[in-house]
Every structure is written in structure tokens, then in C-alpha cells.
C-alpha positions in Angstrom: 8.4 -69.7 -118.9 12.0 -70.9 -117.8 10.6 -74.7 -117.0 8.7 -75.1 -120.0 11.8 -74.1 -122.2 14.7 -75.1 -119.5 16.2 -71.3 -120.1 16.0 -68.8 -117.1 18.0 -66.2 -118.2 14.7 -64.4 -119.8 12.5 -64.5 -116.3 15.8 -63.9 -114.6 16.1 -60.7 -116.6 12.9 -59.5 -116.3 12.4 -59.9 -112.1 15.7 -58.8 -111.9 15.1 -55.2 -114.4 11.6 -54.9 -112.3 13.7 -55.1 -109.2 16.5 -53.2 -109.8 15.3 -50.3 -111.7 12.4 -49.4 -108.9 15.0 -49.2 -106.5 17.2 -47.0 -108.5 13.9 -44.5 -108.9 13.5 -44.7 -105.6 17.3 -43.9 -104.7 16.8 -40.8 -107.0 13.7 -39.9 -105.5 15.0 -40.1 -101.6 18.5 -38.1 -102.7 20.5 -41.0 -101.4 22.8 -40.6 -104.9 22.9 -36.4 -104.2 25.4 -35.2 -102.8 24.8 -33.6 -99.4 24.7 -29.9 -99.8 21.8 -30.9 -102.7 20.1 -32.9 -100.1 20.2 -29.8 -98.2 19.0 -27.2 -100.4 16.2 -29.3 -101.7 14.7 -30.0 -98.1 14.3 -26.7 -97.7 13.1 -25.4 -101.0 10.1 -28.3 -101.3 6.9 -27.7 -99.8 5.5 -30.3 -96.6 3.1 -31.5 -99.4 5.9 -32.1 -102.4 7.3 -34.2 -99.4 4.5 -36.3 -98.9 4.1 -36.7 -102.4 8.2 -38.1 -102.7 7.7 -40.0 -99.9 4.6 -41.5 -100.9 5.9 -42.7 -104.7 9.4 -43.9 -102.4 6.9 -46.2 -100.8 4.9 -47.2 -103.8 8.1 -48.2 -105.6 9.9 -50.0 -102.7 6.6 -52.2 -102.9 6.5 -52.7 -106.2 10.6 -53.9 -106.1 10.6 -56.1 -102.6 8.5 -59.0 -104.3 10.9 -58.9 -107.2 14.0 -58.5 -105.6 12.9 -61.4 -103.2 12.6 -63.4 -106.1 16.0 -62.7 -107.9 17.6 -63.8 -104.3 15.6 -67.0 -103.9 16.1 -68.0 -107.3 20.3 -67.1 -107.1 20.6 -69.3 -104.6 18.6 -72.3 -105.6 20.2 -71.8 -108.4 23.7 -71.7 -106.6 22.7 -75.0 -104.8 21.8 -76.7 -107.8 25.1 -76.2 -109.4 
């Protein structure tokens, strides 16, 4: 889309919201933006199988961001060395 029209802020948007937002459902999902005695007190409330569950839709999303996300980088810096 961007080298038909010459404008790459729209695909840069767009692999850049389905990079970024992934991660941050994944960051929720792992606790890493809890606060440690929340971390704590959910570990040990959650079943073995609610665990596998998390860990498994942590996995699914960090899949579904590392294609995107190595996108945004390669295209920053060509970008960067075009300029």
C-alpha cells in the first residue's frame, strides 16, 4: 500500500498497532505490569490448568506480535538509512 501511494505512515500504523498491542495483552496476561504481592496471590489462587491456559494464549500472542514487531524494526531503520 505505502509504494503504490508513496505514504507509509498507514502500513506503519497498522504493523506497528498489531505489534504493540499483542505484547501489551501479553504483559497483562504474564503479570509483568502487577505489582508483586498480586503476582503472588494470583499464583497461588489459579489452578495448574488456568496456568496452562495463560501460558498458552502468552505464547499464541507473542507469535502473533514477533512477525510484526520484526517488521516495524526493519522498516525504522531502512527508513533511518534512507533519510
Amino acid at each position: 500500500m505505502g509504494t503504490f501511494t508513496g505514504n507509509w505512515n498507514v502500513p506503519l500504523t497498522i504493523i506497528s498497532v498489531g505489534a504493540i498491542v499483542p505484547l501489551i495483552i501479553a504483559g497483562i496476561l504474564t503479570g509483568a505490569l502487577n505489582r508483586g504481592d498480586r503476582v503472588r496471590a494470583n499464583y497461588h489462587t489459579e489452578t495448574q490448568q488456568d496456568r496452562y491456559s495463560r501460558d498458552t494464549w502468552i505464547k499464541r500472542l507473542l507469535l502473533i506480535s514477533s512477525p510484526n514487531a520484526t517488521l516495524l524494526v526493519l522498516m525504522i531503520i531502512i527508513g533511518l538509512l534512507t533519510y
